[in-house]
N, C-alpha and C positions, 0 to 999 in steps of 0.2 A: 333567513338565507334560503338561497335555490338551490336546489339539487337539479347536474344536468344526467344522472342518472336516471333514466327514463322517463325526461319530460319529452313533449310536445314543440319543436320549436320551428319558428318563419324566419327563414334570412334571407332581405332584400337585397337582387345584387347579387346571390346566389352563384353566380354560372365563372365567376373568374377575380382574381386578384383574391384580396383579404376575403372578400365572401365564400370564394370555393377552399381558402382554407377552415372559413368557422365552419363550413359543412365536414368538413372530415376530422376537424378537431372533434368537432358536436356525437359524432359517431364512435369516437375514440372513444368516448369521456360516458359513452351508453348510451346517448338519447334513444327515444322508442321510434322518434321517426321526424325528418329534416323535409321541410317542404324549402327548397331554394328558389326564387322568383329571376327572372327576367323580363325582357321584355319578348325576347325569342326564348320559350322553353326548352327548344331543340339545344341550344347552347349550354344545358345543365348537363353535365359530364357524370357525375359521381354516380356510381351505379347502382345504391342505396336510397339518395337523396328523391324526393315527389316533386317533380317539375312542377311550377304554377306560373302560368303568366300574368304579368303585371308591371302596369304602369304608374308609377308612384303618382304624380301628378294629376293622373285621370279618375276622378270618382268614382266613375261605372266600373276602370279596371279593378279598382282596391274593392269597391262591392263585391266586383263577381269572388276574386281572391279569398274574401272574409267568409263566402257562401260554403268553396268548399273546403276551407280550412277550419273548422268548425270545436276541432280538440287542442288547441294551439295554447301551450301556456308558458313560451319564452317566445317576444316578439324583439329580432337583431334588429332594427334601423340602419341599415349598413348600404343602402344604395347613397348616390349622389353626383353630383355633376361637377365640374370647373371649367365654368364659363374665363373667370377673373376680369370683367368689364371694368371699365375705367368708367368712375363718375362723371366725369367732365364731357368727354367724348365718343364713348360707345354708344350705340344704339339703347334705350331704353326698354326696349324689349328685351334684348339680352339682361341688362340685369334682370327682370323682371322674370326670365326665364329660370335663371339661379336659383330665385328664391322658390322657385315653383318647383323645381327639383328639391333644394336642401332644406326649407323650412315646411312648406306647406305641404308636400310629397309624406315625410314624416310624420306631420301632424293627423293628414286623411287617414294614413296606416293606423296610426296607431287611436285611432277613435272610432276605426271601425275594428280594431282586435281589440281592444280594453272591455269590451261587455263577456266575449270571449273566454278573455281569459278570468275576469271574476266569475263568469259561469261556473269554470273549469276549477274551481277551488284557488285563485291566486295564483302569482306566477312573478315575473319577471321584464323590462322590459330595458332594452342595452340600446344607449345612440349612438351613432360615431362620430366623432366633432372631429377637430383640428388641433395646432398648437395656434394658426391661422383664426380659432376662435380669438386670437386674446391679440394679434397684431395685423392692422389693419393695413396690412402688404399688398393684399393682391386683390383690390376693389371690390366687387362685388361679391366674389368668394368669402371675405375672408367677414362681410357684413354678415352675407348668409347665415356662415360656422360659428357668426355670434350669437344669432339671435336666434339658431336653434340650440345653440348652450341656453342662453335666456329661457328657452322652451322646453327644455330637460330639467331645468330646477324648478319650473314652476309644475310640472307633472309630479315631479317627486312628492312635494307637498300634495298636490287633487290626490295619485294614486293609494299614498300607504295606506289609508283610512278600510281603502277596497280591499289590501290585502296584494297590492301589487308594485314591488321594489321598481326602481327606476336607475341606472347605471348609465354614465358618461362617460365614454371614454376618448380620450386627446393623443393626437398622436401627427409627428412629424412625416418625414418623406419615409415611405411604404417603397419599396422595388414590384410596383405594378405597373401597369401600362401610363397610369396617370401622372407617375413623377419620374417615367423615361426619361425627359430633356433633363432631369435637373444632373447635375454634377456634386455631390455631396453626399455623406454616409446615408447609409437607408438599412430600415430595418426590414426583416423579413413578413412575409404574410401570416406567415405560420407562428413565427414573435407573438405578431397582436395579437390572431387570432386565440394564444395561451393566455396571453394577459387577461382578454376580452372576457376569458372563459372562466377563469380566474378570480375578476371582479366579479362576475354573477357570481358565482361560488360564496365568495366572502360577502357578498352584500353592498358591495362597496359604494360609495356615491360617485369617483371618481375615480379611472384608470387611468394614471400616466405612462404611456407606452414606450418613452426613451428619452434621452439626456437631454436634447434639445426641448425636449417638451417643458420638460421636469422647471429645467432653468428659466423657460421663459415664464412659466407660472409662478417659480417663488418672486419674477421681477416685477410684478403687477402692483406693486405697493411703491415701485421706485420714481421719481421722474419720468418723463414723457422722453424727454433725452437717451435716458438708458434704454428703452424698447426702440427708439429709434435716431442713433446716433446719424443719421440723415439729416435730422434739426439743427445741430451742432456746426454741421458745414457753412462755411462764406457761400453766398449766394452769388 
């Protein structure tokens, strides 16, 4: 298990929504010190937290990041995009952009902090998925939030040997700027970012952040009908 008791920790995404609450959770709970990422630094609020810029997507930006975050030994995965391209008919670029935000974006972070943190005596590493990992609603999204789930179990397995836990956490509509349009319960920033905190704590493999979530993951063993009663319908 992690202790967020004076660890070292990076959280992508950093400057607003769920991100700027794991940074004040993270401070709550002790950390020694919260590097928050953006893409504009200037946009990190918290008055504690070590501005870093950074673009998930871009090599060069995750290098410079990795240079001088150099004592980091909880890495959040917590940026991300929603494009929601249609297979059929979007631009392929756009999906293509998706995955470059939510799957590969992840993947450069955290391969250039895993040396890092087994330098640093082991550590911690938390992703943020979906309930959207497990139902394929909203095209390109919701591929993405799979196959960075895909990408979070198979880290689990490379990292423990290192000495470094791997946490996944699922979660429905958040009241951030992102799921504004939607019309439906939403949980708080501050919710997940306990939950999030929480899972590292306990070690957890997996955090399910609220009801919706919960439910659509025990349905994953049911018919194809039950996740998506859309099938059901006269055509």
């Amino acid at each position: 298990m992690t202790n967020i008791e004076g660890s070292v920790v990076l959280v992508t995404g950093g400057s607003r929504g769920i991100g700027r609450a794991l940074v004040e959770a993270l401070y709550e709970r002790g950390a020694k010190k919260v590097y928050a990422t953006a893409r504009d630094p200037k946009t990190v609020t918290h008055p504690d937290a070590v501005p870093l810029a950074l673009e998930v997507s871009d090599p060069a930006s995750v290098a410079a990041a990795a240079e001088q975050a150099q004592d980091v030994t909880i890495l959040i995965n917590n940026a991300g995009a929603a494009v929601s391209a249609n297979f059929l008919d979007s631009p392929v670029e756009d999906i293509r952009r998706e995955f470059e935000t939510n799957f590969y974006g992840p993947l450069l972070v955290t391969r250039a902090f895993v040396p890092i943190i087994e330098r640093n005596g082991g550590g911690h590493i938390l992703n943020f998925h979906s309930v959207l990992s497990w139902v394929g609603i909203a095209g390109s999204y919701s591929a993405s939030k799979a196959a960075f789930w895909s990408q979070t179990n198979s880290l689990r397995l490379d990292l423990k040997p290192r000495g470094i836990e791997v946490t996944g956490l699922h979660v429905g509509y958040v009241d951030t700027d992102m799921a504004a349009h939607v019309d439906a319960p939403k949980s708080t920033p501050e919710s997940v970012a306990a939950q999030a905190l929480d899972g590292i704590e306990a070690g957890a493999f997996e955090v399910l952040a609220d009801d919706l979530t919960r439910q659509v993951k025990a349905g994953l063993s049911a018919e194809g009908s039950a996740l998506y009663p859309q099938l059901t319908s006269a055509l």
